[in-house]
C-alpha positions as MATLAB code, in Angstrom:
seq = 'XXXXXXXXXXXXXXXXXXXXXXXXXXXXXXXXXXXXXXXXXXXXXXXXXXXXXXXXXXXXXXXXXXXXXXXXXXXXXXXXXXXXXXXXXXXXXXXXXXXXXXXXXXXXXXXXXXXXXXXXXXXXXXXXXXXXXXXXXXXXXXXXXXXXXXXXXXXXXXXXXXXXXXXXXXXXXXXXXXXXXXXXXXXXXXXXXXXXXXXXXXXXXXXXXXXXXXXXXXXXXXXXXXXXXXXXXXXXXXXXXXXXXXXXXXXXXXXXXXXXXXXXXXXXXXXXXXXXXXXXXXXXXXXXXXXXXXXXXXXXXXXXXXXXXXXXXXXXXXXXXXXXXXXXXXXXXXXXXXXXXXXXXXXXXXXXXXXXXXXXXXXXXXXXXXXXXXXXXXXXX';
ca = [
     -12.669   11.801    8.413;
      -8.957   13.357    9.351;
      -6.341   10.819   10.499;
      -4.761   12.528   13.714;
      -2.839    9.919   15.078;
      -0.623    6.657   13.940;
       0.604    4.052   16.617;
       2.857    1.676   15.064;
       3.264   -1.565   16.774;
       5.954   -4.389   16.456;
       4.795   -7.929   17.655;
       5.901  -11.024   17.455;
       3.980  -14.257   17.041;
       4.961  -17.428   17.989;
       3.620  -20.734   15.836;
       2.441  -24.150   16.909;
       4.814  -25.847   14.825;
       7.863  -24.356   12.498;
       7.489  -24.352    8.813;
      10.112  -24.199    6.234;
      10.470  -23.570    2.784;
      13.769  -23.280    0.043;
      13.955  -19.702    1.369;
      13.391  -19.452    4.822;
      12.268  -21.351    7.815;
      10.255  -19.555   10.759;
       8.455  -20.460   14.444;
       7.049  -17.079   14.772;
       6.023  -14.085   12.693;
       7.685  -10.935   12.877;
       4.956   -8.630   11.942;
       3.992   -4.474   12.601;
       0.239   -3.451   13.277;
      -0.703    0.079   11.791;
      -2.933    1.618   13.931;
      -4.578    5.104   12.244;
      -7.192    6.732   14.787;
      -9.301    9.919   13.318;
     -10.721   13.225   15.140;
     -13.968   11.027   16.251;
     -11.798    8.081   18.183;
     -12.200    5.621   16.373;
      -9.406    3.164   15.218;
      -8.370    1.379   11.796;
      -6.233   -1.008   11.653;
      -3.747   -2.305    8.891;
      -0.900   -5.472    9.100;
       2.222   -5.329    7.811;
       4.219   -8.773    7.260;
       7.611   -7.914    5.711;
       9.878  -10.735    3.652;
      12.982   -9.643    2.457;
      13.648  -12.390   -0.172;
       9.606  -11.266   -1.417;
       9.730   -7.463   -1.444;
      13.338   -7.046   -0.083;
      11.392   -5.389    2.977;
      12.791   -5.981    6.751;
      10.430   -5.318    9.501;
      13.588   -3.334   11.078;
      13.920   -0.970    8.600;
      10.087   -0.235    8.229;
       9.518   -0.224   11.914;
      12.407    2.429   12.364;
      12.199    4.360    8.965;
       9.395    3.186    6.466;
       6.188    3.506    8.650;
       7.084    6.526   10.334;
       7.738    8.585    7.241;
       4.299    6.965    5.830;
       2.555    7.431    9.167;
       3.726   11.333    8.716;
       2.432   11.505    5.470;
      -1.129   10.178    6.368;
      -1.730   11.644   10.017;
      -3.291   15.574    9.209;
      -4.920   13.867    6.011;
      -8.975   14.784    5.561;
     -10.842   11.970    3.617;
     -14.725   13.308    3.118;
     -15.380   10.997    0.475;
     -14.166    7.381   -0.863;
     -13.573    9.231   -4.379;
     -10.993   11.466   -2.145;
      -9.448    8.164   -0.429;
      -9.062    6.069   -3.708;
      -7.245    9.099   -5.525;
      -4.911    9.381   -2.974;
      -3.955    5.633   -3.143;
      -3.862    5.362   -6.431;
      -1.315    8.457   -6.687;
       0.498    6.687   -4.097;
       0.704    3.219   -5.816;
       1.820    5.058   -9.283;
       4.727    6.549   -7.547;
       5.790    3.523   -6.028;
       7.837    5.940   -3.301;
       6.726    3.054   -0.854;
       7.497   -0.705   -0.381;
       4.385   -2.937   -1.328;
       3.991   -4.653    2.267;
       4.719   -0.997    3.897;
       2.001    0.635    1.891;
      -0.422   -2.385    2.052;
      -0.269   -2.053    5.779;
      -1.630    1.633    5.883;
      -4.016    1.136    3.054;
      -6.150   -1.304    5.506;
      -5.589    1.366    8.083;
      -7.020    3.739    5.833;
      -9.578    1.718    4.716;
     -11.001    0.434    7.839;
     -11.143    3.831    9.432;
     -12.553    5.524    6.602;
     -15.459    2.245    6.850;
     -16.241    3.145   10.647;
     -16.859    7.020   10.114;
     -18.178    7.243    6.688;
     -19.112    4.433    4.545;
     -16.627    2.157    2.242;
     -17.870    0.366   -0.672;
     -15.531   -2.540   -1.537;
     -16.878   -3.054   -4.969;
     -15.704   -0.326   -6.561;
     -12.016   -1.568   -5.996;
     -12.603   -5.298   -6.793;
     -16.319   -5.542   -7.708;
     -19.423   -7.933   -7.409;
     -19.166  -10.716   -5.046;
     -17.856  -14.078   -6.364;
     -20.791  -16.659   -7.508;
     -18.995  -19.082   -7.220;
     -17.896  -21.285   -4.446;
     -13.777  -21.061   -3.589;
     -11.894  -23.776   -3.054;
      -9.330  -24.772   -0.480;
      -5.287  -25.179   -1.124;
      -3.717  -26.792    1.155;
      -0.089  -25.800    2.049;
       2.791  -27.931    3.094;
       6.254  -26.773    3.813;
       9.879  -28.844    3.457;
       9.154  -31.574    6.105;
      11.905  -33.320    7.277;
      10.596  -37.115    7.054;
       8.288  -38.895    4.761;
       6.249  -39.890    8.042;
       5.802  -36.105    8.443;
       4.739  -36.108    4.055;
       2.536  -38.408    5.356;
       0.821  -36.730    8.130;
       0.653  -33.794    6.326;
      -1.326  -35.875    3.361;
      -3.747  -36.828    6.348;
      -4.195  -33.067    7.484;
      -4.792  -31.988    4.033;
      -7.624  -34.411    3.803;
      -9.555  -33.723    6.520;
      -8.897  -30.038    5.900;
     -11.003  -30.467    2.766;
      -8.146  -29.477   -0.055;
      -9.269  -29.569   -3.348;
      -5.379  -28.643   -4.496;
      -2.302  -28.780   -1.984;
       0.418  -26.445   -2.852;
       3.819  -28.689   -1.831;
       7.156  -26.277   -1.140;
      10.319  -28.560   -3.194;
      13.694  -27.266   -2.983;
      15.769  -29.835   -1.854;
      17.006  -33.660   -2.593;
      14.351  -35.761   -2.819;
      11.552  -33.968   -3.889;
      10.749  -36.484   -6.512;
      10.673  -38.902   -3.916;
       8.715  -37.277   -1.581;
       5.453  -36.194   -4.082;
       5.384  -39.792   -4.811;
       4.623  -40.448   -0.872;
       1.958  -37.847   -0.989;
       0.343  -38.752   -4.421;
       0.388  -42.087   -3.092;
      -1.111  -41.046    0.044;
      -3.921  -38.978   -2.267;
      -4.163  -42.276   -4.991;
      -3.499  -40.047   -7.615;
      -6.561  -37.708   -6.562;
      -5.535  -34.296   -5.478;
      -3.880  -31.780   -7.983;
      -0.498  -30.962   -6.623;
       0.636  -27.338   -6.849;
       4.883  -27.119   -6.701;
       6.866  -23.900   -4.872;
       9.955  -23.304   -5.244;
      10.680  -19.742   -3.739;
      13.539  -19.215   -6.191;
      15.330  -22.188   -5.244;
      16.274  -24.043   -8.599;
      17.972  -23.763  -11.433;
      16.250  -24.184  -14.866;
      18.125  -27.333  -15.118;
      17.191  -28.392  -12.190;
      13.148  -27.502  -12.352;
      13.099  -29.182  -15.437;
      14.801  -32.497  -14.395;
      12.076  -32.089  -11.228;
       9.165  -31.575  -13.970;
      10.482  -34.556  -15.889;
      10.783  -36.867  -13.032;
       6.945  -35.646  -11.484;
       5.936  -36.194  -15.243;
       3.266  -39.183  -13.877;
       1.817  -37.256  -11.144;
      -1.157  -34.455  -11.562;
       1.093  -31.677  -11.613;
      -0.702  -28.239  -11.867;
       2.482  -25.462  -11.940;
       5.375  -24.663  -10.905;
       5.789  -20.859   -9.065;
       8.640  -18.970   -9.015;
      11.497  -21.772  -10.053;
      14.028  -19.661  -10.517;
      15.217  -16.480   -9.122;
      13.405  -13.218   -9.287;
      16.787  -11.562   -9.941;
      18.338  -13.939  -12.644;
      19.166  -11.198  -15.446;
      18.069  -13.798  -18.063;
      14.367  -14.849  -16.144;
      12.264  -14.691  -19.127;
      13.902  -16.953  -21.405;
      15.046  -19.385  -18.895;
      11.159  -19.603  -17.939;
      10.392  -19.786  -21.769;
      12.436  -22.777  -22.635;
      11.166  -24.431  -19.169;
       7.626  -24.045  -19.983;
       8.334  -24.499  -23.797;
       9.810  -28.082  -22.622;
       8.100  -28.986  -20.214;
       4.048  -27.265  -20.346;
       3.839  -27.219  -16.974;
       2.558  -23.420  -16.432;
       4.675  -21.490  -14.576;
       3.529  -19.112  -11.623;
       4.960  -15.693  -11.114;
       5.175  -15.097   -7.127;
       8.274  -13.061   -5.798;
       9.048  -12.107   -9.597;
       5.121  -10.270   -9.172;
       5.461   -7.617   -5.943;
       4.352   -4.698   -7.755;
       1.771   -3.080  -10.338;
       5.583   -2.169  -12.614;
       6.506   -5.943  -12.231;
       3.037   -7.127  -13.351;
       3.149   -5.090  -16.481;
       7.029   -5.824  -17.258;
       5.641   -9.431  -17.315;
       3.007   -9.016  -19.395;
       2.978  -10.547  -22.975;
       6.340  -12.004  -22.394;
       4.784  -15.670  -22.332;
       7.473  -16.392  -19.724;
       4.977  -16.409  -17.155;
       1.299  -18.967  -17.207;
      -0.199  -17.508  -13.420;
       0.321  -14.389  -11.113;
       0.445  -15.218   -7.392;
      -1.669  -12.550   -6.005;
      -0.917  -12.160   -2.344;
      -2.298   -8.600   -1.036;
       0.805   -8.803    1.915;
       3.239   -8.697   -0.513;
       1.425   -6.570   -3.669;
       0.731   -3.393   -1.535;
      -3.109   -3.989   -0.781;
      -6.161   -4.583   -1.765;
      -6.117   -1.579   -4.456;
      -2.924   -2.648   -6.116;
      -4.104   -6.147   -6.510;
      -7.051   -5.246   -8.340;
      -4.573   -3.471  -10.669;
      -2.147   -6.373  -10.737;
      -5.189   -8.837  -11.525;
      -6.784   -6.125  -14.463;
      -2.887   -6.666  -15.810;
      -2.876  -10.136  -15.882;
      -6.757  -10.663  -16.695;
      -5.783   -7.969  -20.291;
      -2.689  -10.322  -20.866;
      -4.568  -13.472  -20.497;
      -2.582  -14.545  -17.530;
      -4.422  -16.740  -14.746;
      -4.537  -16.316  -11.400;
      -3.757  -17.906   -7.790;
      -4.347  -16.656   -4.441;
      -2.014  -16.844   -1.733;
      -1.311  -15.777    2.144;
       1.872  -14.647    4.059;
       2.683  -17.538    6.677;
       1.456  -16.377    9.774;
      -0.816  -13.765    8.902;
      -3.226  -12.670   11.582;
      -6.863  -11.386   11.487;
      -6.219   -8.363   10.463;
      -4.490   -9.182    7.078;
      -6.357  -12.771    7.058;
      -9.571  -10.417    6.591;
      -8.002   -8.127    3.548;
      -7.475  -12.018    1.952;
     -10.738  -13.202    2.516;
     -12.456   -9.776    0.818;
     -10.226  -10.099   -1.786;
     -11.094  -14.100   -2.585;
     -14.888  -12.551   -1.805;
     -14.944  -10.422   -4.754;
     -12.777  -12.491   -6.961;
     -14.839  -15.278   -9.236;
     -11.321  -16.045  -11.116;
      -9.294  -16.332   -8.212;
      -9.731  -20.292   -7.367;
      -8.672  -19.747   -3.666;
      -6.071  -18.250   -1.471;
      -4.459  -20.850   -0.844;
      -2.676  -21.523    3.035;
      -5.909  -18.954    3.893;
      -7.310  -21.797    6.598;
      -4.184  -23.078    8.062;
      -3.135  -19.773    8.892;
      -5.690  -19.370   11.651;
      -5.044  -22.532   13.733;
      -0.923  -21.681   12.976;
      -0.798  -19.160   15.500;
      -0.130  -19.681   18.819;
      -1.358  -16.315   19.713;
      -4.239  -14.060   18.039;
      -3.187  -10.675   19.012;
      -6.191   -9.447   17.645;
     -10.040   -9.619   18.167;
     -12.582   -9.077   15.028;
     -16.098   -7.670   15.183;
     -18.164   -7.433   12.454;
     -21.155   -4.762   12.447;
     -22.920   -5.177    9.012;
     -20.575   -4.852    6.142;
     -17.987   -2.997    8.593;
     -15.337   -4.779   10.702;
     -13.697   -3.445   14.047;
     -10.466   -4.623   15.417;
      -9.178   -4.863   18.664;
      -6.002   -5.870   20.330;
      -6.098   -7.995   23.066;
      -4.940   -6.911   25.996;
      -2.728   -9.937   25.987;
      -1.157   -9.336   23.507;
       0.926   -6.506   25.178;
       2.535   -9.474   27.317;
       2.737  -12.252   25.257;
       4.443  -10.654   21.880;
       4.765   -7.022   22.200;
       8.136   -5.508   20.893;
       8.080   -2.077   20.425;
       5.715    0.803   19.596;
       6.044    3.912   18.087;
       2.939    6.610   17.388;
       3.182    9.614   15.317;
      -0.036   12.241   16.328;
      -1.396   15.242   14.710;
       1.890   17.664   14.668;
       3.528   14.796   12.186;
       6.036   13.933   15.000;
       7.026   10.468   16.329;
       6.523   11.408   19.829;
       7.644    8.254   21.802;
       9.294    4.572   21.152;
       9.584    2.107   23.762;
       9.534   -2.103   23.754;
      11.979   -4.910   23.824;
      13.955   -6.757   21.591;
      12.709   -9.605   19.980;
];
């Protein structure tokens, strides 16, 4: 297989409803297809869903600088064997000369192209398929009423959660777990996310007022760039034993083994649209699994197929991740599926919809075989 050409493709995806968390709030995704064809036609395709206060990524800079420079590094590449392929990502990844959501983006590419012309054997990155059933997490963002805590209790339900991950952040949040462990009767774990948002003061006075409800962890409390991180999360979990989840402090395979054996951290959030793929979160997970640190599985908000489908392989081939948690909502969240999915065997073709160029389409840029962006055109979002 050679890659001869890269189209890279800005789009923007409205939601059915906003959500909001102590980070951010968003109605629509901001995300970049990767689009790598080879000298037989074909076409693999990789999704790239940038968060600056996750990887400090912006979709602007990787649309106008990242992916082109990665798109001329891949286009004119000749992949005969998987051997070939997972050498050249895993030089890649050891350099980290790429962002993780930039490289995770052309990884798929690679990947799915190199599974349409020669063959791709998934368990040699993550191994065997699980045994055991996954189950479902649940996601709810700030809402801005305890009527809306309350509806989103109800959705959980008949979504089937066995654990609901519950964004905190601001006043209140006390207040409003109480609504939803009353709406639950004590029943469904409750997973707490606080992007960064609180001070270790503050997470533990949250901890110690939740101290009566079936509190699993806490991720990322405090800041990923607080200087003194580790023994701020030390003395919280010292205090408190409420295990704490590493989420934006965890981007990398570098940050995974900084955090190793420091006992500041309980869980690593493994998300592949934020770790750099599915390669670099088997090596994130072989970190933590060595250090005895437990895992979670989580999705970008607003994912579509494409990077939904590098999630669901991953939770395939995982026994010790529990779930990937937001994994269901994330289909019905969308107003618009760019993208259609078929599935031949063990290989999986994508297409975009020709609607797609109407409904979201921003931009487009493609690189081809002379390792020159040769056009740009779109709107602004």
């Amino acid at each position: 297989m050679r890659v001869t050409g890269c189209e890279i493709l800005r789009l923007r995806l409205p939601f059915r409803s906003a959500f909001r968390h102590a980070a951010a709030e968003r109605s629509a995704s901001d995300m970049i297809l990767v689009v790598l064809e080879d000298d037989g036609g074909r076409r693999g395709f990789g999704e790239i869903l940038a968060r600056s206060y996750v990887t400090g990524e912006t979709n602007e800079e990787i649309f106008a600088v990242g992916a082109p420079e990665l798109g001329a590094l891949v286009v004119g590449q000749r992949f005969e064997r998987q051997a070939a392929l997972l050498a050249f990502l895993r030089a890649e990844l050891e350099g980290e000369r790429w962002q993780p959501a930039l490289f995770g983006g052309f990884e798929a590419a690679l990947i799915n192209l190199f599974e349409q012309s020669v063959s791709w054997d998934l368990t040699e990155i993550l191994g065997t398929r699980r045994k055991t059933t996954p189950g479902n997490c649940f996601t709810i963002g700030l809402e801005p009423s305890e009527d809306r805590y309350r509806q989103r209790a109800r959705e959980a339900r008949l979504a089937g959660a066995t654990v609901v991950k519950v964004k905190v952040g601001g006043e209140g949040d006390a207040r409003r777990l109480g609504v939803l462990n009353e709406c639950w009767k004590g029943a469904m774990p409750l997973r707490l996310d606080a992007n960064g948002g609180l001070t270790v003061e503050q997470a533990g006075a949250l901890l110690d007022a939740c101290s009566a409800l079936p509190i699993e962890s806490l991720e990322q409390p405090l800041a990923a760039t607080d200087p003194d991180l580790p023994a701020k999360l030390r003395h919280l979990y010292g205090r408190t034993t409420v295990p704490l989840v590493a989420d934006e402090s965890v981007c990398r395979l570098s940050d995974a083994r900084r955090w190793a054996g420091t006992g500041a951290y309980q869980f690593f959030n493994i998300r592949v649209g934020k770790c750099g793929g599915l390669l670099a979160c088997s090596m994130i997970m072989g970190v933590a699994r060595s250090s005895g640190i437990r895992l979670v599985g989580g999705s970008m908000v607003g994912e579509s197929a494409v990077l939904r489908h590098a999630s669901e392989l991953l939770l395939l081939h995982s026994d010790d991740l529990p779930y990937v948690e937001g994994l269901r909502q994330n289909r019905s969240l969308l107003a618009f599926e760019p993208v259609e999915v078929v599935v031949h065997g063990e290989t999986t073709v994508f297409r975009l919809r020709e609607e797609a160029w109407e409904q979201c389409f921003v931009g487009c840029r493609r690189i081809d075989s002379a390792f020159v962006p040769s056009f740009e055109s779109g709107r602004h979002a």
